[in-house]
N, CA, C and O atoms as CSV, one atom per row, in Angstrom:
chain,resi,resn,atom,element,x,y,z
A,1,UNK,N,N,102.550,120.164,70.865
A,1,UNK,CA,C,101.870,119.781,72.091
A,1,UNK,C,C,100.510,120.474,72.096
A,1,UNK,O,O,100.241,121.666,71.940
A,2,UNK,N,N,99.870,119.621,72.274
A,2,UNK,CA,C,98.416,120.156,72.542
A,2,UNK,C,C,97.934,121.028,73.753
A,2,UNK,O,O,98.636,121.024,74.764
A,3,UNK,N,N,96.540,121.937,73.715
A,3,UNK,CA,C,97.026,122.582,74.526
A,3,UNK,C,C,96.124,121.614,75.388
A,3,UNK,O,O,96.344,122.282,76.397
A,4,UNK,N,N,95.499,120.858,75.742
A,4,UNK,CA,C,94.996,119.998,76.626
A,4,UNK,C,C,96.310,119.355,77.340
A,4,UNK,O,O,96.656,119.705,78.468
A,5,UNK,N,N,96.759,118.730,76.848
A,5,UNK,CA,C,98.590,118.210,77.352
A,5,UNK,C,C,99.487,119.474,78.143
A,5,UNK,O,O,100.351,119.412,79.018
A,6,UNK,N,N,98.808,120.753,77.345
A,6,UNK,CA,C,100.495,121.259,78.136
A,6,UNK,C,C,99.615,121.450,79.183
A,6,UNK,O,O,100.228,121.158,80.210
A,7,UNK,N,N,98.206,121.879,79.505
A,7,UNK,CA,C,97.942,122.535,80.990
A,7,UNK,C,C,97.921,120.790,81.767
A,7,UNK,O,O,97.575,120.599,82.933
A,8,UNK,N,N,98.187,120.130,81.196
A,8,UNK,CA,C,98.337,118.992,82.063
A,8,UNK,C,C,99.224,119.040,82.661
A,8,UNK,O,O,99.385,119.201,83.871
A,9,UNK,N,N,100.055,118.869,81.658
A,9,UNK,CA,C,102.068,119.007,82.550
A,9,UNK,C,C,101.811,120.529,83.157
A,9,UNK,O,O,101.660,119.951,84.233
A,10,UNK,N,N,101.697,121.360,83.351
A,10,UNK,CA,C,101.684,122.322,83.899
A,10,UNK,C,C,100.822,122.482,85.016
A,10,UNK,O,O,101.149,123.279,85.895
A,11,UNK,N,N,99.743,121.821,85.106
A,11,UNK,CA,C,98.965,121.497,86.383
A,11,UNK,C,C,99.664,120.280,87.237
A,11,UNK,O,O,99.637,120.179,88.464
A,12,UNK,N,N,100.186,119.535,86.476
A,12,UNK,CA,C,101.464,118.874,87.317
A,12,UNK,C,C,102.079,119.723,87.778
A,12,UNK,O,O,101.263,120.040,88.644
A,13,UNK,N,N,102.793,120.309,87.905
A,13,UNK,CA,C,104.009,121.090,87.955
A,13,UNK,C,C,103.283,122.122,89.061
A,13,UNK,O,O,104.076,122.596,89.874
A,14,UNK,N,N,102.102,122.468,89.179
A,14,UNK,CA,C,101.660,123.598,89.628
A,14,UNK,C,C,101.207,122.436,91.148
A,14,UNK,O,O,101.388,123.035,92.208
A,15,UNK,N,N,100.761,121.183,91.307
A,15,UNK,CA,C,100.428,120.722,91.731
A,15,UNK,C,C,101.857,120.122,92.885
A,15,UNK,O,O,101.835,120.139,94.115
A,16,UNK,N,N,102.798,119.719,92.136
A,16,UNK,CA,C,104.104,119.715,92.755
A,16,UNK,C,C,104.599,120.750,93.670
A,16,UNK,O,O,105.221,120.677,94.730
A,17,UNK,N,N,104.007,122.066,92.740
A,17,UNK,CA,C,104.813,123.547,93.670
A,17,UNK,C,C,103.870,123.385,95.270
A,17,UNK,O,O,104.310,123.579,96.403
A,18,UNK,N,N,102.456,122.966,94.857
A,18,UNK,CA,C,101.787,122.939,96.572
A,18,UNK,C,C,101.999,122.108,97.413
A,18,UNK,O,O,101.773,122.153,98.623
A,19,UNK,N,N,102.556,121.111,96.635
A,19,UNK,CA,C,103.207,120.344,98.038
A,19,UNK,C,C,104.429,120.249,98.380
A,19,UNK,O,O,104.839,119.706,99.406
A,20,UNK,N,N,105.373,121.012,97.154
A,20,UNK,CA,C,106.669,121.509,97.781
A,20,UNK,C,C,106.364,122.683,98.733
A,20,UNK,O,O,107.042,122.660,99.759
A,21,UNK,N,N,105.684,123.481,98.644
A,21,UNK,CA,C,105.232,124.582,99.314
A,21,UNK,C,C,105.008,124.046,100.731
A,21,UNK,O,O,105.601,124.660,101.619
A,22,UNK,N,N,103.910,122.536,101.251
A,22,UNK,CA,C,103.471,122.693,102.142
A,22,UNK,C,C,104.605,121.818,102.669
A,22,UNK,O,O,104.535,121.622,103.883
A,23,UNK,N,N,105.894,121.103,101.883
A,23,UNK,CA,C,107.212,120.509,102.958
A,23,UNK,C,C,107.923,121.171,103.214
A,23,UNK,O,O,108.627,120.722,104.118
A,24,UNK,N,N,108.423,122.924,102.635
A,24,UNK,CA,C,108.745,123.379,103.037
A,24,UNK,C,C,108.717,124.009,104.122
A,24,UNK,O,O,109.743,124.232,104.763
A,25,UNK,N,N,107.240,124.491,104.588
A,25,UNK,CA,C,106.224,125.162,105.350
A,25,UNK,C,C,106.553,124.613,106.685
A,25,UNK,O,O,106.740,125.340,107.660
A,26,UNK,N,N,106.640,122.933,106.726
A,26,UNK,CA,C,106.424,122.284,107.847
A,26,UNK,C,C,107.764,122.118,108.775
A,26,UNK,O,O,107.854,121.965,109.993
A,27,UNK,N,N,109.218,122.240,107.312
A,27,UNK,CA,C,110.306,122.224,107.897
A,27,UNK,C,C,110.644,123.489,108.944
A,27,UNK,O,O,111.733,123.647,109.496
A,28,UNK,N,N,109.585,124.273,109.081
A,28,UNK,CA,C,109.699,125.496,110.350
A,28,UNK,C,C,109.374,125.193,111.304
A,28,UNK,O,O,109.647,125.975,112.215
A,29,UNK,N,N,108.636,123.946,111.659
A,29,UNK,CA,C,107.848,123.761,112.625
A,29,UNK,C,C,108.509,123.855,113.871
A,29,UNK,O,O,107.898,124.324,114.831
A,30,UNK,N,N,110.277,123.273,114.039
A,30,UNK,CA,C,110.571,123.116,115.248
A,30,UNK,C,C,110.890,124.817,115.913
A,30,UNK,O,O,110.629,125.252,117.034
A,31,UNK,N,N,111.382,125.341,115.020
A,31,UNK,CA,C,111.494,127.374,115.212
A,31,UNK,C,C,110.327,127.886,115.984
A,31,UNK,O,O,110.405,128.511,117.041
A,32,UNK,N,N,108.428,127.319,114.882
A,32,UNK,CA,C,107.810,127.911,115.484
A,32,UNK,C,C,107.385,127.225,116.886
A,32,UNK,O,O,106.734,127.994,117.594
A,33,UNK,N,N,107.655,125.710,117.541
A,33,UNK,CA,C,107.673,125.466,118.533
A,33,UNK,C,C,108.195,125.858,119.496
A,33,UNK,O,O,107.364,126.223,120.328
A,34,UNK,N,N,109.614,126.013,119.935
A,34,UNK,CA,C,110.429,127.459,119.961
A,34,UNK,C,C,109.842,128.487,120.322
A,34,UNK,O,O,109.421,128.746,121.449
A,35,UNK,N,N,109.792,129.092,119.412
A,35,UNK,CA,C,108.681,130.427,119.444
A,35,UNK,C,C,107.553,130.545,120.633
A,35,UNK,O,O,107.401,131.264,121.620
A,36,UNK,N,N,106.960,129.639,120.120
A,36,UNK,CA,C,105.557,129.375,121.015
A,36,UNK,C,C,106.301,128.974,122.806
A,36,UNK,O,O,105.526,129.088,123.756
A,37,UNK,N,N,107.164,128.716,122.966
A,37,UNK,CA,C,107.185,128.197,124.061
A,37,UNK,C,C,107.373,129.856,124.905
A,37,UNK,O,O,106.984,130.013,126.062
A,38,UNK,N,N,107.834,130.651,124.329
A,38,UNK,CA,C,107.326,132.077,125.178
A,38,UNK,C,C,106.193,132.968,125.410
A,38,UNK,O,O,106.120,133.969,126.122
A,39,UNK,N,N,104.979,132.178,124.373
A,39,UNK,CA,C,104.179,132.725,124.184
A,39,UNK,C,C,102.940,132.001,125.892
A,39,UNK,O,O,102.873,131.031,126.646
A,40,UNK,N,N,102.343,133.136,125.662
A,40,UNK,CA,C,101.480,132.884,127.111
A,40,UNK,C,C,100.086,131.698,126.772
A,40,UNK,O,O,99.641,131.607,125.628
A,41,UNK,N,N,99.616,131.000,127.729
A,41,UNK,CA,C,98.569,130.023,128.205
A,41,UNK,C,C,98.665,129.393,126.456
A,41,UNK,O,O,99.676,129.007,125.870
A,42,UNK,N,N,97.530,129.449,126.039
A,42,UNK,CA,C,96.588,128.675,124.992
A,42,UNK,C,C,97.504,129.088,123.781
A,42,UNK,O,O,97.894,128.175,123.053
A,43,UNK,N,N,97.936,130.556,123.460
A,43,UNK,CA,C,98.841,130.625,122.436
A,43,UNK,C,C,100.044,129.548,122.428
A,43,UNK,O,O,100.263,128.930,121.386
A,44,UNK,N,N,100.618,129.378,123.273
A,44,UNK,CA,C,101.519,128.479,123.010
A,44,UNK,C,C,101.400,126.865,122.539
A,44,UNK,O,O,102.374,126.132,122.364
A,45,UNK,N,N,100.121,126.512,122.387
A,45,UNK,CA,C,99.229,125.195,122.055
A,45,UNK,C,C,99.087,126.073,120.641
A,45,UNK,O,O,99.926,125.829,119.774
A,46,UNK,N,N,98.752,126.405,120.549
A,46,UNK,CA,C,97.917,127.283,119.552
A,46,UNK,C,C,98.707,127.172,117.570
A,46,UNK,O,O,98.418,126.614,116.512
A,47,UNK,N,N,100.025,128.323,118.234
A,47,UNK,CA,C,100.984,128.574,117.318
A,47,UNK,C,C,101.606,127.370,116.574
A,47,UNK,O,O,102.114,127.715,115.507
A,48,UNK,N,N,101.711,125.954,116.870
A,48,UNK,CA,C,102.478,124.903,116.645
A,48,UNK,C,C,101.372,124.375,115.585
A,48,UNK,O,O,101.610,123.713,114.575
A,49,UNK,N,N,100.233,124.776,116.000
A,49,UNK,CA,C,99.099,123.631,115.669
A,49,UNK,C,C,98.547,124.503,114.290
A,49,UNK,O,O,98.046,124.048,113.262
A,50,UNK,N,N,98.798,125.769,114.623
A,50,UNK,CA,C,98.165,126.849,113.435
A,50,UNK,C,C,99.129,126.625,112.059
A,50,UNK,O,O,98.815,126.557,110.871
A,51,UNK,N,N,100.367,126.545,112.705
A,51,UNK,CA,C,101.785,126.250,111.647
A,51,UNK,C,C,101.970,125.143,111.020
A,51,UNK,O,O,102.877,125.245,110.194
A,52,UNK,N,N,101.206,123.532,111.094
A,52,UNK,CA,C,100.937,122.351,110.838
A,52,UNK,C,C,99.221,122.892,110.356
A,52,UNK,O,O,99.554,123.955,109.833
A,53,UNK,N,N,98.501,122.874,110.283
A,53,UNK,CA,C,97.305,123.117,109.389
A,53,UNK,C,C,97.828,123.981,108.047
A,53,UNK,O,O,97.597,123.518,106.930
A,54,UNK,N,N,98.405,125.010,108.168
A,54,UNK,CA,C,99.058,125.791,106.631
A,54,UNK,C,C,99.147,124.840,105.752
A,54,UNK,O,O,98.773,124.858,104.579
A,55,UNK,N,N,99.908,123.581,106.643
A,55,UNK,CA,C,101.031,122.861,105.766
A,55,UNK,C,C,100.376,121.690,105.324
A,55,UNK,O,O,100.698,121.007,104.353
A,56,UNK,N,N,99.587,121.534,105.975
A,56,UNK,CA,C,98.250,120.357,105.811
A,56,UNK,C,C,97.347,120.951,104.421
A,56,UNK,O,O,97.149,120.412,103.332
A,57,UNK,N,N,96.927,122.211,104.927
A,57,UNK,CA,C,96.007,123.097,103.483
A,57,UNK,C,C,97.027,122.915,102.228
A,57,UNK,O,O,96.583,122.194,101.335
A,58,UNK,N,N,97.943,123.296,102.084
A,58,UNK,CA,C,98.720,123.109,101.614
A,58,UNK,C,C,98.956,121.836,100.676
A,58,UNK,O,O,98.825,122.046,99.470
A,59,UNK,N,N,99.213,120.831,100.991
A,59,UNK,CA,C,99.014,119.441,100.845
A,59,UNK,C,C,97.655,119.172,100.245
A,59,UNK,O,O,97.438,118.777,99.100
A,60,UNK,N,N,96.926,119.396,101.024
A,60,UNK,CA,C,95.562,118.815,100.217
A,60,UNK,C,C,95.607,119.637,98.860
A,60,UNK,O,O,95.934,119.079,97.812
A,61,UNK,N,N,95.266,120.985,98.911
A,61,UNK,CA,C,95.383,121.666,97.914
A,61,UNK,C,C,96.395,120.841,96.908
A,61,UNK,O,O,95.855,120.459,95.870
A,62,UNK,N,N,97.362,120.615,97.022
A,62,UNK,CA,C,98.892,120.039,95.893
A,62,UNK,C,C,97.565,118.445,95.172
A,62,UNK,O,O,97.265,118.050,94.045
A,63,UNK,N,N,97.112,117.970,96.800
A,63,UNK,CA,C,96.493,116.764,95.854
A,63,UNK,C,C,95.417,117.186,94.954
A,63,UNK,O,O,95.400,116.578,93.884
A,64,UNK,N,N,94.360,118.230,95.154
A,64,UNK,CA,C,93.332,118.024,94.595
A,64,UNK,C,C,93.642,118.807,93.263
A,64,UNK,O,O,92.813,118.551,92.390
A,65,UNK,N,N,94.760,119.820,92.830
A,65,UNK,CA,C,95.481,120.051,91.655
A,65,UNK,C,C,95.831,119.017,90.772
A,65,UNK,O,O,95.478,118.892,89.599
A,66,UNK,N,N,96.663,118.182,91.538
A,66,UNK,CA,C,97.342,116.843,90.775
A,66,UNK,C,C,95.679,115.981,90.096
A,66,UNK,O,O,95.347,115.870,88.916
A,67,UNK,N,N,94.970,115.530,91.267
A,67,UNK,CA,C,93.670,115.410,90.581
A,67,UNK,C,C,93.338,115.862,89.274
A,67,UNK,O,O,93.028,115.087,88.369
A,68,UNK,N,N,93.411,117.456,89.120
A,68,UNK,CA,C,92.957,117.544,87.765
A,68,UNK,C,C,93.779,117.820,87.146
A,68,UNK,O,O,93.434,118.170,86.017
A,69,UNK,N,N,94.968,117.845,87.372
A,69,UNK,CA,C,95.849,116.984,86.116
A,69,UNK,C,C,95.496,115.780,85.784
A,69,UNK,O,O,95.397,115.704,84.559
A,70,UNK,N,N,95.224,114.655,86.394
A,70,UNK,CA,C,94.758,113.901,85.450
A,70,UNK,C,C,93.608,113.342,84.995
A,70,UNK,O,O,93.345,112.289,84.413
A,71,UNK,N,N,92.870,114.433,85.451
A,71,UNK,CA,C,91.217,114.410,84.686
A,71,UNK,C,C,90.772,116.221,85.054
A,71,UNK,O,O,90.229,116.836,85.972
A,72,UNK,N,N,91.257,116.466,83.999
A,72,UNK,CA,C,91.245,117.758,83.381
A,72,UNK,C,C,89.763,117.887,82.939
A,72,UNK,O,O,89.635,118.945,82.322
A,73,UNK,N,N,88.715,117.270,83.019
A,73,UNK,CA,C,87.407,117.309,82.402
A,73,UNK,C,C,86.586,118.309,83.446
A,73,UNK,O,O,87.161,118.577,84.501
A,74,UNK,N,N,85.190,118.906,83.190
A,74,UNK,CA,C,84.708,119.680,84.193
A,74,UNK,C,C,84.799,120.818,84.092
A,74,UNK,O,O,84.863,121.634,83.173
A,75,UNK,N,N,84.800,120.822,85.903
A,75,UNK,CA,C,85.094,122.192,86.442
A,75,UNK,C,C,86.636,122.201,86.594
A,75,UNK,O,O,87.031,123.034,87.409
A,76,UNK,N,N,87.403,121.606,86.110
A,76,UNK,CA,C,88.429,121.919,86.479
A,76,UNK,C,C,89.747,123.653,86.259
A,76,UNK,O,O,90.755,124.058,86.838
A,77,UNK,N,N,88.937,124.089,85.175
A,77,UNK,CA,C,89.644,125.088,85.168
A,77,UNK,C,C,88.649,126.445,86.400
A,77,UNK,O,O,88.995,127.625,86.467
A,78,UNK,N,N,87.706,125.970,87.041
A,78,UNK,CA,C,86.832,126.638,88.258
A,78,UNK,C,C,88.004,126.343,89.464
A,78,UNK,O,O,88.532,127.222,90.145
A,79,UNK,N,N,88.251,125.002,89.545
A,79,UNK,CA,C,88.723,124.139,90.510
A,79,UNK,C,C,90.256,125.392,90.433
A,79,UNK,O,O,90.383,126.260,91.296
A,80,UNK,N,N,91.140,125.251,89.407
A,80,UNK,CA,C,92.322,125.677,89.248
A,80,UNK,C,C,92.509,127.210,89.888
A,80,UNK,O,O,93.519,127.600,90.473
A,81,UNK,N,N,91.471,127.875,89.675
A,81,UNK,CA,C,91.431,129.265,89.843
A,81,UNK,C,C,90.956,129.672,90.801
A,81,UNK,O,O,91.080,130.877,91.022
A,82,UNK,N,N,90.116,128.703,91.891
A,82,UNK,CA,C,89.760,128.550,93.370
A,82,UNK,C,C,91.580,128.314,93.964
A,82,UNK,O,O,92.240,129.104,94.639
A,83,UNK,N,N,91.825,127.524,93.646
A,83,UNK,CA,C,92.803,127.045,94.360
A,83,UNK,C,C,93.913,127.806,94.289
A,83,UNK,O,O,94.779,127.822,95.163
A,84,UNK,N,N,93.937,128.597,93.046
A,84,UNK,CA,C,94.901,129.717,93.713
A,84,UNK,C,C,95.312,131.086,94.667
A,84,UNK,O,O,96.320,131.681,95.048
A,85,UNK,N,N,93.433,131.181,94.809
A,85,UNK,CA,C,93.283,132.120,95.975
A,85,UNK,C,C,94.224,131.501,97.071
A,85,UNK,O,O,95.034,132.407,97.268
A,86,UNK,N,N,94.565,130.434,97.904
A,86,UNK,CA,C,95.011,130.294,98.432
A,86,UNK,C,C,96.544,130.931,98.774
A,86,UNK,O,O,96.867,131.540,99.794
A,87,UNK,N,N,97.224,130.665,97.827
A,87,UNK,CA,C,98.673,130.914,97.664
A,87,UNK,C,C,98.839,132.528,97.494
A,87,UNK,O,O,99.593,133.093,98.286
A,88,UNK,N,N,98.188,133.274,96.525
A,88,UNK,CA,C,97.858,134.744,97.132
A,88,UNK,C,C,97.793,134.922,98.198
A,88,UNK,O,O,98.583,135.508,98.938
A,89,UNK,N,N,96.632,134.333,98.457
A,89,UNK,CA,C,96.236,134.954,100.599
A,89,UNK,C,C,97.177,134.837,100.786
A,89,UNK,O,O,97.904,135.738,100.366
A,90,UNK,N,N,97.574,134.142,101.234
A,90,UNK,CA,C,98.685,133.672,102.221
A,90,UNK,C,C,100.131,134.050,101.678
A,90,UNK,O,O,101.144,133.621,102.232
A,91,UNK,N,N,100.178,135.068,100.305
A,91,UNK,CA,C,101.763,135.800,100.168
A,91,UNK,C,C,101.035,137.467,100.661
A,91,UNK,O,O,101.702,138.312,101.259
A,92,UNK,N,N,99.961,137.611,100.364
A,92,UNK,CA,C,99.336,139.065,100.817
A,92,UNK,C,C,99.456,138.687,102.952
A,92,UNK,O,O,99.855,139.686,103.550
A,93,UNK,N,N,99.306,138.069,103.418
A,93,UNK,CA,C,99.284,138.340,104.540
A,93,UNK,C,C,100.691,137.745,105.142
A,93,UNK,O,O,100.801,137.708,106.367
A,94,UNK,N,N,101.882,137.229,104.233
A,94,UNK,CA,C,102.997,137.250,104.444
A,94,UNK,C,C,103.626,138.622,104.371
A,94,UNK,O,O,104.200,139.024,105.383
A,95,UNK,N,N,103.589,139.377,103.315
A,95,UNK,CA,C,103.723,140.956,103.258
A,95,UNK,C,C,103.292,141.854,104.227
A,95,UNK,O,O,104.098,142.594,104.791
A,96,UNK,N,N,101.853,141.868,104.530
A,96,UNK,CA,C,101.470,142.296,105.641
A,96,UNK,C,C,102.122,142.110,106.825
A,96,UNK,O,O,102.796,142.969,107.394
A,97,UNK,N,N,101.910,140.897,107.235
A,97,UNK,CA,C,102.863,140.879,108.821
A,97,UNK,C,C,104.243,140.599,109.018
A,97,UNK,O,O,104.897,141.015,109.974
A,98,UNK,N,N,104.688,139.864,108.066
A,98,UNK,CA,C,105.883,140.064,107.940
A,98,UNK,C,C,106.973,140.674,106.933
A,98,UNK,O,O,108.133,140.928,107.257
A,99,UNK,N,N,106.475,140.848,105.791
A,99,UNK,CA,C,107.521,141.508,104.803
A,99,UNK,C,C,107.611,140.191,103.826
A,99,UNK,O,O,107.352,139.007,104.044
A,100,UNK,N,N,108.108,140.915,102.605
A,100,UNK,CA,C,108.064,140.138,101.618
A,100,UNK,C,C,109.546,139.774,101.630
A,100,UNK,O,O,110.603,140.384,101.468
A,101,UNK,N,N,109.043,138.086,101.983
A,101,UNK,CA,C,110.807,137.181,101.988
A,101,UNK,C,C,110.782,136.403,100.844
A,101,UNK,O,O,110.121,136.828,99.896
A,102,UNK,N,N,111.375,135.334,100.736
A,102,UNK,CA,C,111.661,133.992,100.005
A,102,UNK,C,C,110.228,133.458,99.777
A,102,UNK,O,O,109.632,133.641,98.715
A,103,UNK,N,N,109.558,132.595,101.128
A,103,UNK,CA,C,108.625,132.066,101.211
A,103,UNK,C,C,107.388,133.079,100.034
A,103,UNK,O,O,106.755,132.515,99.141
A,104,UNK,N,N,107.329,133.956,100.202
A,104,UNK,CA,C,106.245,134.853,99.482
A,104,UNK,C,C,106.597,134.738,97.869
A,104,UNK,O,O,105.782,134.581,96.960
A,105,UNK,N,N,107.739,134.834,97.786
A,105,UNK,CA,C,107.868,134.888,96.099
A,105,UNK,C,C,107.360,133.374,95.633
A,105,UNK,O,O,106.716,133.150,94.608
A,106,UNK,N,N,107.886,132.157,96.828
A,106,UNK,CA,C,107.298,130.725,96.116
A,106,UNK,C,C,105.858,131.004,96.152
A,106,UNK,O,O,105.368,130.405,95.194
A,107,UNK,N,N,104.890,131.672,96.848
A,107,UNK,CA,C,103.595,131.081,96.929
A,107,UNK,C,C,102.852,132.222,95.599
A,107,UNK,O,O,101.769,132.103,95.027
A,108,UNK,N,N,103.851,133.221,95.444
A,108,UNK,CA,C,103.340,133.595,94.236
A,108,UNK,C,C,103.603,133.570,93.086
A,108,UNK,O,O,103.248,134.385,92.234
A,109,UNK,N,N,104.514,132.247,92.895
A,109,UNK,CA,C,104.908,131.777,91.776
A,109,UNK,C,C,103.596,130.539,91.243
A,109,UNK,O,O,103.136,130.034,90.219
A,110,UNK,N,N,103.419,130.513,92.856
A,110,UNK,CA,C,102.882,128.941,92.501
A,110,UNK,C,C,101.206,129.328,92.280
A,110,UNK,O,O,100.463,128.864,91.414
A,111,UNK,N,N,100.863,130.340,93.361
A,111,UNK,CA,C,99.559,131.096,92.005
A,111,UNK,C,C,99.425,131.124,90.669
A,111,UNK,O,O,98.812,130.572,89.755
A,112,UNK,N,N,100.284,132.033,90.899
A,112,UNK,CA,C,100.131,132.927,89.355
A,112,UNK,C,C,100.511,131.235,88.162
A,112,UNK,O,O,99.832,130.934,87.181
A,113,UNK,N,N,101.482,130.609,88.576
A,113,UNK,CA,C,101.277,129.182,87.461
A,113,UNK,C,C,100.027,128.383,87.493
A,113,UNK,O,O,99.620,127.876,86.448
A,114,UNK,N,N,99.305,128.212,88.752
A,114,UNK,CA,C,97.959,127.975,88.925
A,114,UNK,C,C,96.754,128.800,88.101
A,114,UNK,O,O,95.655,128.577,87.593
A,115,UNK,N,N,97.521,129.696,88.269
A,115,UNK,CA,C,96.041,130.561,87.527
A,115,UNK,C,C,96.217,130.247,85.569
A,115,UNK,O,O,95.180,130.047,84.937
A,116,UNK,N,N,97.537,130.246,84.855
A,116,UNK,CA,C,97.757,130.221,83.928
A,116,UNK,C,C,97.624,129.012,83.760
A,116,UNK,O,O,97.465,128.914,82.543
A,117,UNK,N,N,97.572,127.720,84.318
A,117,UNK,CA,C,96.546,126.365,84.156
A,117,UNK,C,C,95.030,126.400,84.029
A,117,UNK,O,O,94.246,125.578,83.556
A,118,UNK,N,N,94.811,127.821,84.700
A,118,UNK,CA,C,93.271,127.341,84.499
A,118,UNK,C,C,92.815,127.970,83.159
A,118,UNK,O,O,91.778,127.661,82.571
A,119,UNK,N,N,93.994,129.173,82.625
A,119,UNK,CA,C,94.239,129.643,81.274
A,119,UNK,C,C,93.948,128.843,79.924
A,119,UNK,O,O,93.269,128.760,78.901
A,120,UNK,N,N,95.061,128.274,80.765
A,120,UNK,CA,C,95.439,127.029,79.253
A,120,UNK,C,C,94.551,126.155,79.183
A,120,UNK,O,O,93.935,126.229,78.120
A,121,UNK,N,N,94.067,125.009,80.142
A,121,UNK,CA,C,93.290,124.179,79.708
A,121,UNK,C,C,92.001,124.481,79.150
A,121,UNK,O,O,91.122,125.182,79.652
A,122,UNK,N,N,91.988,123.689,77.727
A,122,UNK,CA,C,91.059,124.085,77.020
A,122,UNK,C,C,89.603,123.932,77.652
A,122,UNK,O,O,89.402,122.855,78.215
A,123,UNK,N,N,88.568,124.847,77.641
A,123,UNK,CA,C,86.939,124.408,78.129
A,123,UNK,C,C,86.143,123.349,77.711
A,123,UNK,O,O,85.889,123.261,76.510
A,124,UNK,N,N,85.676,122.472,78.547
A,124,UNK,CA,C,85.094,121.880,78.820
A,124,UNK,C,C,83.281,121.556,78.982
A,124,UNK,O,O,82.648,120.909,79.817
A,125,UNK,N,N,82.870,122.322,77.794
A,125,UNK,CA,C,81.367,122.641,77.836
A,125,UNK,C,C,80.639,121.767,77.722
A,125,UNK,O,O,81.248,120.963,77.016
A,126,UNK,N,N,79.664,121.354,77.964
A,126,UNK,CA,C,78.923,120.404,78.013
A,126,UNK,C,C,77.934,120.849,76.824
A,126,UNK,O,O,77.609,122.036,76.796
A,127,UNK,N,N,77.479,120.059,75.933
A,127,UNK,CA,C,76.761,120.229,74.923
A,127,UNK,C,C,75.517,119.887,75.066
A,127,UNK,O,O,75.595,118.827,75.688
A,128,UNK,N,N,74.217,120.150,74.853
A,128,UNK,CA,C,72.746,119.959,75.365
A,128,UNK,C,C,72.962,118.366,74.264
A,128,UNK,O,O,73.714,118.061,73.338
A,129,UNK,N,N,71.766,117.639,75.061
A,129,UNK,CA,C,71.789,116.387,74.623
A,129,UNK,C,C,70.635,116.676,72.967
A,129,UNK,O,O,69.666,117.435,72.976
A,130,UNK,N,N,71.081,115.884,71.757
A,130,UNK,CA,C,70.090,116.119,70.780
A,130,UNK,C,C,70.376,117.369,69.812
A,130,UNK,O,O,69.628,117.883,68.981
A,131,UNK,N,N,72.094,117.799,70.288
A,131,UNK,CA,C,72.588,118.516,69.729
A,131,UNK,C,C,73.916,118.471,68.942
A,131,UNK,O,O,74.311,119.470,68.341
């Protein structure tokens, strides 16, 4: 397998984990509605709506991965290694406020395989024209 092919299937795969990530995310929603309903004035609008955007970021992120799985050309290994800041943040400020659960080990699985896509796929340099 080439290594252009494997960070493909593997940017698949990494691309899958963000939007398993963001259906999982969303299956909380009715808890944190719940939640919110003790919370005072605007927080309680707030919390439901903050907990559906994660899961939305989330999602987009899964698409614009899958994207360069299948046009791996570019910036895409820039693209790969942007996009895993995400899934960090958001296991670093799972630790922080709440402790490191379940949810935290997926989002730093699904980094750290993000980042080793932007590893693997081979570079993409552009060659001066006349050369």
């Amino acid at each position: 397998m080439t290594r252009q092919r494997l960070g493909g299937v593997l940017t698949g795969i990494a691309a899958a984990g963000f939007l398993a990530t963001a259906a999982f995310h969303t299956t909380g929603y009715s808890s944190v509605v719940n939640a919110a309903a003790l919370a005072p004035g605007r927080v309680r609008a707030l919390l439901p709506m903050l907990w559906l955007v994660i899961s939305f970021d989330f999602a987009v992120l899964g698409m614009i991965v899958a994207v360069v799985a299948f046009r791996p050309e570019g910036p895409a290994r820039s693209i790969l290694s942007v996009a895993a800041l995400s899934p960090f943040a958001a296991a670093g400020l799972q630790i922080r406020f709440v402790g490191f659960i379940l949810p935290t080990a997926i989002l730093i699985v699904v980094g750290v395989l993000t980042l080793i896509c932007a590893i693997v796929l081979p570079s993409t340099r552009v060659k001066p024209a006349g050369r």
